[in-house]
VEXVOLO-887437 format. One record per residue: residue number from 1; residue in one letter; x, y, z of N, C-alpha, C in turn. Coordinates in steps of 0.05 Angstrom, whole numbers, plus 5000, padded with zeros to 4 digits. Example, Ala and Ser with C-alpha at 12.3 -4.5 7.8 and 13.67 -1.06 7.14 Angstrom:
// VEXVOLO-887437
[1,A,[5264,4886,5156],[5246,4910,5156],[5264,4934,5156]]
[2,S,[5257,4955,5142],[5273,4979,5143],[5258,5001,5157]]
***
This chain:
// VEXVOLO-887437
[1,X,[6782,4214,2306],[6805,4229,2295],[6831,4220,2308]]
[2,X,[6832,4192,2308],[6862,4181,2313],[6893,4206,2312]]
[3,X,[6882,4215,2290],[6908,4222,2268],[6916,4255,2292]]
[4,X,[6900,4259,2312],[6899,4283,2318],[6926,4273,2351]]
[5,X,[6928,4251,2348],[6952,4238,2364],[6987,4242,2356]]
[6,X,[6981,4248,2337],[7001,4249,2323],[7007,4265,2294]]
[7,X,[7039,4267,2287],[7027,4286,2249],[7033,4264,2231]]
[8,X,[7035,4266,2212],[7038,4254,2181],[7070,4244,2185]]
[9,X,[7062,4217,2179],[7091,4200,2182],[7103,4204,2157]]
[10,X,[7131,4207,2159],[7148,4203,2136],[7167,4178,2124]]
[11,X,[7170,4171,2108],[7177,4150,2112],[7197,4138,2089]]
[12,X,[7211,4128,2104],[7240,4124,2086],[7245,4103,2092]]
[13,X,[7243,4080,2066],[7242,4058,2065],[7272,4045,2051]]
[14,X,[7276,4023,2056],[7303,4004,2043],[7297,4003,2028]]
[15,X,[7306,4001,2001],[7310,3989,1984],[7332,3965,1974]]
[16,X,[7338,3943,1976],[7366,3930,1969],[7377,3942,1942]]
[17,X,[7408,3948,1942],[7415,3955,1911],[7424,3923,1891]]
[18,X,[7402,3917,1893],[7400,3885,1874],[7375,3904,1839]]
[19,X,[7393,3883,1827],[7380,3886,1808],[7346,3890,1799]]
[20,X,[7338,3869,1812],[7304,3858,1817],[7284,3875,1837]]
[21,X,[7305,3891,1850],[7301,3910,1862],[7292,3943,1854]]
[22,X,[7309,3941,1840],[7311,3964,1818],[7307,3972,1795]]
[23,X,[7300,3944,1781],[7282,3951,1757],[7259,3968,1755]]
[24,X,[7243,3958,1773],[7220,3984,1765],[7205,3986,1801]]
[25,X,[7213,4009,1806],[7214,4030,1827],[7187,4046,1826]]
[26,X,[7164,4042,1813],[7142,4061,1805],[7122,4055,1826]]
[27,X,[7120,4028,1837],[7100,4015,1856],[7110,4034,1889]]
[28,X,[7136,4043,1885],[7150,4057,1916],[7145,4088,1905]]
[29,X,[7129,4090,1896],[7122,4128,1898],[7117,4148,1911]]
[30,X,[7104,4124,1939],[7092,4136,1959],[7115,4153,1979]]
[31,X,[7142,4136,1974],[7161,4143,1999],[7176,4169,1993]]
[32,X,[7174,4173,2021],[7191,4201,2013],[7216,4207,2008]]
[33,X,[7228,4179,2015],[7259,4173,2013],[7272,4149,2004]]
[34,X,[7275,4136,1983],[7289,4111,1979],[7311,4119,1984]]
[35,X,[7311,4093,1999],[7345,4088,2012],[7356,4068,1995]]
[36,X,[7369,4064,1974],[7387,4039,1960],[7409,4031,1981]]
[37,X,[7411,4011,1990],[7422,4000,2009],[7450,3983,2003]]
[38,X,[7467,3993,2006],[7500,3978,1997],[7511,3954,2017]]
[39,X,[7493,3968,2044],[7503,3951,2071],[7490,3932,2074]]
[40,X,[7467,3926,2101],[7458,3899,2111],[7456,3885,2090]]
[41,X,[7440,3899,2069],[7427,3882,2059],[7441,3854,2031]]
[42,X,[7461,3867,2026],[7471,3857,1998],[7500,3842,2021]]
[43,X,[7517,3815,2010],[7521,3800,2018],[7557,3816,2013]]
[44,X,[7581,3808,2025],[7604,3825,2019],[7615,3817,1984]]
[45,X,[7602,3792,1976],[7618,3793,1932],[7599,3811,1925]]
[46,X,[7570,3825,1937],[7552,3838,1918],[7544,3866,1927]]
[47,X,[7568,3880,1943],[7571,3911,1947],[7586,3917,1918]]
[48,X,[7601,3906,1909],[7608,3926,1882],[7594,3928,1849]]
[49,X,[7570,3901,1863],[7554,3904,1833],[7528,3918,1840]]
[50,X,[7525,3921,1871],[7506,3943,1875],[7512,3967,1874]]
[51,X,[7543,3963,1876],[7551,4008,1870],[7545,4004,1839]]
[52,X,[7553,3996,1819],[7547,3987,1801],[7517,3999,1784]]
[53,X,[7500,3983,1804],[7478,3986,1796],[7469,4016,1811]]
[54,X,[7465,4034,1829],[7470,4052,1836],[7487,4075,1817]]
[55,X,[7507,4079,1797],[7507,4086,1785],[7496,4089,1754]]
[56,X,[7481,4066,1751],[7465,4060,1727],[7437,4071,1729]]
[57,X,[7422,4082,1758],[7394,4090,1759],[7398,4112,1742]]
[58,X,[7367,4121,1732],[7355,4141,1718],[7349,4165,1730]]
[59,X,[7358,4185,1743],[7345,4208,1766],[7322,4211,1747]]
[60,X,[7317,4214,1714],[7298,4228,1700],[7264,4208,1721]]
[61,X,[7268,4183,1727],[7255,4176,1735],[7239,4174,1762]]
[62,X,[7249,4192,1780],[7253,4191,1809],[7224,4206,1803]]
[63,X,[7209,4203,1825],[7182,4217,1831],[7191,4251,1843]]
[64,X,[7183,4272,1838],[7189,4301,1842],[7186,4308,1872]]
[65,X,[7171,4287,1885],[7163,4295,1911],[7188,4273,1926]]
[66,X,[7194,4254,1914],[7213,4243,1929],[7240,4239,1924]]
[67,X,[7264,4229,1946],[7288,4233,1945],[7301,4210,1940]]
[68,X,[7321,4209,1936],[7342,4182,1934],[7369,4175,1955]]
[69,X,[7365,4161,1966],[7393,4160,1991],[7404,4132,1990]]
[70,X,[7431,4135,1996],[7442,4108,1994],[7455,4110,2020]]
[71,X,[7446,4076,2026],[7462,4077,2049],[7490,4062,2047]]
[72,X,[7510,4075,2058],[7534,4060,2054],[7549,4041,2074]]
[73,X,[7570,4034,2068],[7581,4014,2085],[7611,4029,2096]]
[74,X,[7615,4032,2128],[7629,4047,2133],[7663,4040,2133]]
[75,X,[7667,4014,2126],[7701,4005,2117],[7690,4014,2089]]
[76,X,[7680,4017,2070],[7687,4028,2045],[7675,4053,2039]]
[77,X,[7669,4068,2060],[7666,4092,2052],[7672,4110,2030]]
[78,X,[7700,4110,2035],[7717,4131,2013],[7711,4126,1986]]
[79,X,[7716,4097,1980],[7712,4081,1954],[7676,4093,1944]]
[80,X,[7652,4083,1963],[7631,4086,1954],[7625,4118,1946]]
[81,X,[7635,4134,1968],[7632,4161,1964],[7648,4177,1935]]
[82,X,[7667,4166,1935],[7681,4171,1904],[7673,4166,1878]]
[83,X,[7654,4135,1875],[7637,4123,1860],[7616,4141,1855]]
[84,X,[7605,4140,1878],[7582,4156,1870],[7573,4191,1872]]
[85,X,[7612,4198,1872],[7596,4226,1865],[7584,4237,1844]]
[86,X,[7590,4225,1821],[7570,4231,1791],[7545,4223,1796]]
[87,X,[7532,4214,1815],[7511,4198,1807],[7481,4211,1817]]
[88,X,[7456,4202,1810],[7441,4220,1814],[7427,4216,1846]]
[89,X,[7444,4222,1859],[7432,4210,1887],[7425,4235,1896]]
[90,X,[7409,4248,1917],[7403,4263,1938],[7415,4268,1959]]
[91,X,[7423,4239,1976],[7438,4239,1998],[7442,4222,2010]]
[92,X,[7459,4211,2034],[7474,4181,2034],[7465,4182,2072]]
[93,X,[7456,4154,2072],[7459,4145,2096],[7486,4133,2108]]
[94,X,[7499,4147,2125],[7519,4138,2137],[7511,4116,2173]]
[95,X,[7527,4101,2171],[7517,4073,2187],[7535,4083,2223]]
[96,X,[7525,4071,2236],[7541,4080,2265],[7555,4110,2259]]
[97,X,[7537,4128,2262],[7552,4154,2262],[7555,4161,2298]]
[98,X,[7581,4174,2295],[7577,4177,2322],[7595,4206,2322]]
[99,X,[7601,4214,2297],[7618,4243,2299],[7616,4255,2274]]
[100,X,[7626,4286,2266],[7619,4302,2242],[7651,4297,2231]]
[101,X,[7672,4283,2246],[7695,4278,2233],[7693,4269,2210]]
[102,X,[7680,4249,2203],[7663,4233,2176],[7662,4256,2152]]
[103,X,[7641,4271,2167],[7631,4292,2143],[7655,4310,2139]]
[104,X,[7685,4321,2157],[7697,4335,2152],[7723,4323,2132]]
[105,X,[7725,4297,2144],[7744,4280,2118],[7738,4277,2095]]
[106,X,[7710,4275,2094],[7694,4271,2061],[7680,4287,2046]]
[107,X,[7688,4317,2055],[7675,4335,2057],[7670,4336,2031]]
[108,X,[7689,4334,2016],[7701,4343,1977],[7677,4323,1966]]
[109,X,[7679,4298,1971],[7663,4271,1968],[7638,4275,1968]]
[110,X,[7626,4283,1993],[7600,4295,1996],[7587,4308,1981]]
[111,X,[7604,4329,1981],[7586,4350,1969],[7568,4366,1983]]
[112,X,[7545,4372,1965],[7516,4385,1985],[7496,4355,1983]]
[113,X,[7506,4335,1984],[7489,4328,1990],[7470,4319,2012]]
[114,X,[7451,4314,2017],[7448,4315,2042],[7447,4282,2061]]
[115,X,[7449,4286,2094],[7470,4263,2107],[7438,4253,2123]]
[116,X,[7438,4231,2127],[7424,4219,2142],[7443,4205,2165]]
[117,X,[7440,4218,2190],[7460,4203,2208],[7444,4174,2222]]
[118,X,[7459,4142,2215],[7434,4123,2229],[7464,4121,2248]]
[119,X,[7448,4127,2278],[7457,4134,2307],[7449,4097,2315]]
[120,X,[7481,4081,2326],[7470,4055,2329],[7481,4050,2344]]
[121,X,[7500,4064,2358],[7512,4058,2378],[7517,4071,2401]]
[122,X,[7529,4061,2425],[7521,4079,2455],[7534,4098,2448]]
[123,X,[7561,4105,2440],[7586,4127,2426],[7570,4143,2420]]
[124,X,[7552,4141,2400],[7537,4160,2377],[7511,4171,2397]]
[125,X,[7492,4161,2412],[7474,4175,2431],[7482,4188,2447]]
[126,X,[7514,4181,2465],[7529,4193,2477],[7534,4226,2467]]
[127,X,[7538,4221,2440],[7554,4246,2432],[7526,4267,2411]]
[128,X,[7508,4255,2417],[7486,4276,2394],[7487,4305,2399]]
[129,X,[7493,4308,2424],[7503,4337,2436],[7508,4351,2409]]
[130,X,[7536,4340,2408],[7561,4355,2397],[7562,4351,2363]]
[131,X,[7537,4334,2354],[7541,4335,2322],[7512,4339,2312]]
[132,X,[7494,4334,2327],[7461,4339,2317],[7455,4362,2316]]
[133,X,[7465,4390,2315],[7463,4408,2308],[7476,4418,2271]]
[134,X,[7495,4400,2270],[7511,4403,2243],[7503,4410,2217]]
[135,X,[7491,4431,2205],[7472,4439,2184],[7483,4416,2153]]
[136,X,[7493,4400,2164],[7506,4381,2130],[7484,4357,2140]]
[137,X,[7471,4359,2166],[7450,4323,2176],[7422,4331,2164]]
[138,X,[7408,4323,2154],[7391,4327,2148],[7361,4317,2170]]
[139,X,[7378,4292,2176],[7357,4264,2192],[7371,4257,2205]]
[140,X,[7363,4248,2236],[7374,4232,2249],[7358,4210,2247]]
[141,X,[7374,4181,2251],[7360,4155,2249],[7372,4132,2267]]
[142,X,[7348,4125,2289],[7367,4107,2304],[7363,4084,2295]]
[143,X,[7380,4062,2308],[7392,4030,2287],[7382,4028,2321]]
[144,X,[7364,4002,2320],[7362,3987,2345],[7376,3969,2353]]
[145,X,[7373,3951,2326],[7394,3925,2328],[7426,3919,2337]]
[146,X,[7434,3946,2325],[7467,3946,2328],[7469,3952,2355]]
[147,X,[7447,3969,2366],[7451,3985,2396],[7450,3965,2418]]
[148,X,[7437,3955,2415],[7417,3930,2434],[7436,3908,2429]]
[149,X,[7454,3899,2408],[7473,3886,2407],[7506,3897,2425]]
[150,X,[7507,3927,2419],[7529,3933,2441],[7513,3931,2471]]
[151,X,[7500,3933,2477],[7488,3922,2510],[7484,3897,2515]]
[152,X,[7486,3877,2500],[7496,3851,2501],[7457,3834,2508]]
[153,X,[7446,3850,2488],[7412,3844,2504],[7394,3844,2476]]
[154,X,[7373,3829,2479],[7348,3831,2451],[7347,3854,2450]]
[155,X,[7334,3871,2432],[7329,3892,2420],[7298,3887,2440]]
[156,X,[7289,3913,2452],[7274,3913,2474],[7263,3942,2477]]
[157,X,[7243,3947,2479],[7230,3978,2498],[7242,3986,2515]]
[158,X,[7248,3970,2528],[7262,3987,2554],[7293,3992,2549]]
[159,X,[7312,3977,2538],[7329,3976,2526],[7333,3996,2509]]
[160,X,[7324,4008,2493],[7317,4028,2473],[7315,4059,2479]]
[161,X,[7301,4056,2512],[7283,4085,2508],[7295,4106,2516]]
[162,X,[7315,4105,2531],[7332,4132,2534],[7353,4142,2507]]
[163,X,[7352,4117,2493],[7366,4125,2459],[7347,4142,2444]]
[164,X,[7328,4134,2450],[7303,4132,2427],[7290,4168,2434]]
[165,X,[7285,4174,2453],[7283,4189,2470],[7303,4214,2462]]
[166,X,[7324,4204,2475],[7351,4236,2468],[7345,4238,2438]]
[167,X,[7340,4217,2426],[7346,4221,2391],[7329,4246,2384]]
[168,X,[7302,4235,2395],[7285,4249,2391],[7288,4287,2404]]
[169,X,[7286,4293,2422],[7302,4310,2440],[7313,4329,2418]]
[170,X,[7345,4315,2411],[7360,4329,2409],[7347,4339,2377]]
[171,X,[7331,4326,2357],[7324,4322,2334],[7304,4353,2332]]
[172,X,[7290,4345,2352],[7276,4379,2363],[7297,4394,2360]]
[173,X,[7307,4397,2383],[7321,4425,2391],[7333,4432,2367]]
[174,X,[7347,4414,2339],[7364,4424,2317],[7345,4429,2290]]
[175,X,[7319,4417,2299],[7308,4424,2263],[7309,4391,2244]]
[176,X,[7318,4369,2265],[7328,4348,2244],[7295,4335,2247]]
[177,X,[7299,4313,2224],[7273,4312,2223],[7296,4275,2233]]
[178,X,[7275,4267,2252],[7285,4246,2270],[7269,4207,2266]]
[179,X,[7278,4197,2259],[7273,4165,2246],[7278,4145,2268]]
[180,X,[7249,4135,2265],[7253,4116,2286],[7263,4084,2284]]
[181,X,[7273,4062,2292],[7283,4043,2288],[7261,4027,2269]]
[182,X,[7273,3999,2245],[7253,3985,2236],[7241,3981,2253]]
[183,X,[7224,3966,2231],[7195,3941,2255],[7201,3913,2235]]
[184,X,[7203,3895,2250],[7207,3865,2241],[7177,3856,2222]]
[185,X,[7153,3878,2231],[7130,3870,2223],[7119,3874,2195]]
[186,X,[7119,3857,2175],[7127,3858,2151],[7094,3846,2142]]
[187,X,[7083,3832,2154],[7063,3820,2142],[7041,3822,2151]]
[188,X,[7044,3829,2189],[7025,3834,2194],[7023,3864,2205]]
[189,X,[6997,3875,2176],[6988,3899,2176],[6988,3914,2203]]
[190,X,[6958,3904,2221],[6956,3922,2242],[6978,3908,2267]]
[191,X,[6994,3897,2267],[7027,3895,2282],[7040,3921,2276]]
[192,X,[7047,3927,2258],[7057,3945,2247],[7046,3976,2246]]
[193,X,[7023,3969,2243],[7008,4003,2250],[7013,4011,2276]]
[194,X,[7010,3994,2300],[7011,3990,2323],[7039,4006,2324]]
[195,X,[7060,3990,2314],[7086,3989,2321],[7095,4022,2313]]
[196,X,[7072,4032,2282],[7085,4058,2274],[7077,4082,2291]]
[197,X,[7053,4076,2303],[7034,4097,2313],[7045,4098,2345]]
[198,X,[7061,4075,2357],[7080,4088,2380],[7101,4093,2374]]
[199,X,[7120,4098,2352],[7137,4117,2348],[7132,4148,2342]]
[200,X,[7104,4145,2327],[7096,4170,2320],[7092,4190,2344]]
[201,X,[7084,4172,2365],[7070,4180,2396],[7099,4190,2408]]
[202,X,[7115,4178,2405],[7135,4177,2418],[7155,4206,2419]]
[203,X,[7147,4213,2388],[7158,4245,2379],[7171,4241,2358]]
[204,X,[7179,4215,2337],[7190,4213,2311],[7175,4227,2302]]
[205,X,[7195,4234,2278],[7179,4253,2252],[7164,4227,2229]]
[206,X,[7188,4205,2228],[7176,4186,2212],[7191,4167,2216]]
[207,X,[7193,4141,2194],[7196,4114,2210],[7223,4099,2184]]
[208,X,[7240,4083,2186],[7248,4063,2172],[7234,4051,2168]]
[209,X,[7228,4038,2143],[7221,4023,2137],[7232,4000,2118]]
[210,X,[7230,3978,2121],[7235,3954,2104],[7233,3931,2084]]
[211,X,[7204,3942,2073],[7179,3922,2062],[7159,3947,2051]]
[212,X,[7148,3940,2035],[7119,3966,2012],[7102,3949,2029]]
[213,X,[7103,3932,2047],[7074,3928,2060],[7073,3958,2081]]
[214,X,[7088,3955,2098],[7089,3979,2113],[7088,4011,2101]]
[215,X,[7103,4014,2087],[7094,4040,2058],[7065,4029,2055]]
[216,X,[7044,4015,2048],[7019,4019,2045],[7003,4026,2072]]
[217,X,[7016,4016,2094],[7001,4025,2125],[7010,4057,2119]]
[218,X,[7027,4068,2114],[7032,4094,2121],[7016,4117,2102]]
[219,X,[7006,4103,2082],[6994,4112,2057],[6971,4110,2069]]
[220,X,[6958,4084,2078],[6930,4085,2084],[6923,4112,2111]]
[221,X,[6945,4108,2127],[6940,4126,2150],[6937,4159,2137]]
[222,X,[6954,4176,2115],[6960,4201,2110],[6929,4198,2095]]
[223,X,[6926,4177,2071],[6894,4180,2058],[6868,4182,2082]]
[224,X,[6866,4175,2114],[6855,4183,2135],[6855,4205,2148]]
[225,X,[6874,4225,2134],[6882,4241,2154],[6853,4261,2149]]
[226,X,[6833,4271,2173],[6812,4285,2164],[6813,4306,2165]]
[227,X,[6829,4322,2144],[6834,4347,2130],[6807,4364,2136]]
[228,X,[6789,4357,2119],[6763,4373,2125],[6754,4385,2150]]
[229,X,[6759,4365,2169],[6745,4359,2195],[6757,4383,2207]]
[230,X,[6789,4380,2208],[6810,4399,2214],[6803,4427,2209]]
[231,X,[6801,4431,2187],[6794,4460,2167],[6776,4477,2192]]
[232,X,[6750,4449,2181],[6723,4467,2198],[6739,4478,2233]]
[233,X,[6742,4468,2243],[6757,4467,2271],[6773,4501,2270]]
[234,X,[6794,4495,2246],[6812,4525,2244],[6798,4551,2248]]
[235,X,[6776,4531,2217],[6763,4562,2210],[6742,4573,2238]]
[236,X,[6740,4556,2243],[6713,4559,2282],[6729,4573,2292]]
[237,X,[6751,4570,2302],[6761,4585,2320],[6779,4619,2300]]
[238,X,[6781,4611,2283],[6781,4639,2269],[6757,4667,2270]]
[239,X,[6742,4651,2267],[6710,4666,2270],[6707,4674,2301]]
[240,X,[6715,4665,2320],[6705,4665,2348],[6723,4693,2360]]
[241,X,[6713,4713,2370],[6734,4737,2375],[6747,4731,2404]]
[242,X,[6732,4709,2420],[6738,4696,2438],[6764,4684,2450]]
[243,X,[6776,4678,2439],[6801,4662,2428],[6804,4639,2439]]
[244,X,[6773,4624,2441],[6773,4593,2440],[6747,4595,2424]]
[245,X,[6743,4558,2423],[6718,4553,2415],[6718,4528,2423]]
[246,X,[6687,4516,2425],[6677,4490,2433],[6664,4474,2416]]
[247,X,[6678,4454,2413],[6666,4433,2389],[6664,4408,2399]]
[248,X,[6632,4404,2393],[6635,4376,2406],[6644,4366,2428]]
[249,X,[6640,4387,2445],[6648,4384,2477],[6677,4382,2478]]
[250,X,[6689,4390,2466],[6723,4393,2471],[6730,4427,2462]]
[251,X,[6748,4440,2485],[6751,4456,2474],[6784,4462,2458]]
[252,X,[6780,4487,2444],[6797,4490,2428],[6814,4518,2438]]
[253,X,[6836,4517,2443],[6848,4545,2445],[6874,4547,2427]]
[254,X,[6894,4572,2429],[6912,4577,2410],[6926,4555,2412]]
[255,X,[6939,4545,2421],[6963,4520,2421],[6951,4496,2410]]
[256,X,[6925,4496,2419],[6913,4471,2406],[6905,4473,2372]]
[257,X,[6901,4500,2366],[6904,4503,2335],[6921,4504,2319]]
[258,X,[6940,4517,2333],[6970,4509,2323],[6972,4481,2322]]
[259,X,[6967,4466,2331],[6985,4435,2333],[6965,4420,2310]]
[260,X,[6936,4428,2308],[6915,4425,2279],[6925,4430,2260]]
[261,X,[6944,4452,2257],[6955,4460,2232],[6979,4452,2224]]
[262,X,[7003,4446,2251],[7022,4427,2236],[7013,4398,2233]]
[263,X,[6989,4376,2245],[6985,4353,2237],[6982,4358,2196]]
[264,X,[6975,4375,2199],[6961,4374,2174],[6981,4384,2148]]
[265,X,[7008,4390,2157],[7025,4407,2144],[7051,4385,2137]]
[266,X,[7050,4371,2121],[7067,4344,2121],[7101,4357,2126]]
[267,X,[7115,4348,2140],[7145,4356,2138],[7150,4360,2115]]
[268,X,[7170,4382,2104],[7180,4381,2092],[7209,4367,2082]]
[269,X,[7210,4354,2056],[7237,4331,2062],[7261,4346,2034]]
***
C-alpha cells in the first residue's frame, strides 16, 4: 500500500497556447487543471496568436471535473488580462508572484476568477507570510528554475528545500492547495514517479506538470489507489468499541484513520 505514503496527486499540467496544441484536448481529461501557457513556452512574435487562440477555445468542451488556467506573461499583463476577460477561462497563472499588489491593480480584470500564484523568486518565498493567506490564491506553485537562477546555481535539492518547504508550510496553514516544481523527466516513466512521489512525501498537494507522459504516471498511481483495502480498515476500526484495531500486525488508532480517509478523499479543485 505505497499510496498510504502519501494522498492523491493533483495535477496541473502545461499546455502551450499553439494551435496543434489545442485542437483536440480530449486525450488531457485526466488533469485537473490545464494551464494554456502565453509565457515560457510560446516564442515573443507568438504571444499574440496564442491570446488569440485562447480566446477562440470552446468552454462547452472542457471536461466538468476539470479547470482551465492560463498562464500569463508578467510585462503584458494588463493587455492579456483585458483580452481575456470574455473568455472561458477558470483562472490565470500569474509568473514570479511575490505580492497581492498584482491582484489589487487588476482587481476589475480579474474578476472571481481564481489565481494560481507560481512563487519563483527569493522576494516571493520571502514574502508568503503576507500574501498566502489572500482568499483571491487559489494554489501556490513554486518555479524552480527561475529561483535557482536568482542564486546564481543549477536547480538542486538542497538549493530548493527551504523554498520548497515554507511553500509548503505556509500552503497548510492558509487552505492553498500547494504545487510542486516541474520534473525534466518526460520519458522516463519510473524517473518521474520517483521524482512525483518525493514531492508528494514532501507535503505538495500536487505537481506541475509538462508532458501527458507524466499525466499517465499520475493516472496510473490514483487507478492504484486501494480504496477497498482502505474501506475494510475504516469500517474495522468502526466496529471495534476499543478505539483501535490491529490489522495485519499494524495498529490502527484515531489519527491514523483520519489520515485513511483523507488519502482517499481527492482535493477538492
Amino acid at each position: 500500500m505505497a499510496i498510504l505514503s502519501f494522498g492523491i496527486p493533483l495535477a496541473f499540467l502545461f499546455v502551450p497556447a499553439r494551435e496543434r496544441f489545442l485542437k483536440d484536448l480530449s486525450g488531457l481529461s485526466g488533469a485537473d487543471v490545464l494551464i494554456f501557457d502565453l509565457e515560457d513556452s510560446l516564442k515573443e512574435g507568438e504571444k499574440d496568436e496564442g491570446l488569440k487562440l485562447l480566446l477562440s477555445l470552446d468552454g462547452s468542451k472542457r471536461p466538468e471535473n476539470q479547470k482551465w488556467y492560463a498562464r500569463l506573461n508578467s510585462d503584458r499583463l494588463e493587455k492579456e488580462l483585458s483580452d481575456l476577460k470574455g473568455s472561458c477561462l477558470q483562472g490565470y497563472m500569474l509568473p514570479k508572484f511575490e505580492g497581492t499588489d498584482v491582484l489589487d491593480r487588476f482587481e476589475d480584470l480579474i474578476g472571481e476568477r481564481e489565481i494560481a500564484a507560481l512563487v519563483e523568486t527569493p522576494a516571493g518565498i520571502a514574502a508568503l507570510e503576507t500574501f498566502s493567506g489572500d482568499k483571491r490564491i487559489r494554489a501556490l506553485a513554486f518555479g524552480a528554475e527561475d529561483f535557482c537562477a536568482c542564486l546564481n546555481v543549477e536547480n538542486n535539492p538542497l538549493a530548493t528545500a527551504y523554498a520548497r518547504s515554507k511553500l509548503v508550510l505556509y500552503s497548510a496553514l492558509n487552505k492553498k492547495i500547494s504545487l510542486d516544481m516541474i520534473s525534466r523527466e518526460f520519458k522516463d516513466r519510473e524517473a518521474f514517479k520517483e521524482d512525483l512521489i518525493f514531492s508528494m512525501k514532501t507535503g505538495f498537494k500536487g505537481k506541475l506538470l509538462i508532458h501527458p507522459m507524466q499525466l499517465e504516471v499520475i493516472e496510473e498511481i490514483i487507478a492504484d489507489v486501494p480504496g477497498e483495502e482502505i474501506d475494510a480498515i475504516i469500517e474495522a476500526y468502526e466496529k471495534d468499541p476499543s478505539g483501535a484495531v490491529k490489522i495485519d500486525g499494524r495498529l490502527y488508532e484515531r489519527m491514523h484513520i483520519e489520515r485513511l480517509r483523507q488519502l482517499v478523499k481527492k482535493e477538492s479543485i
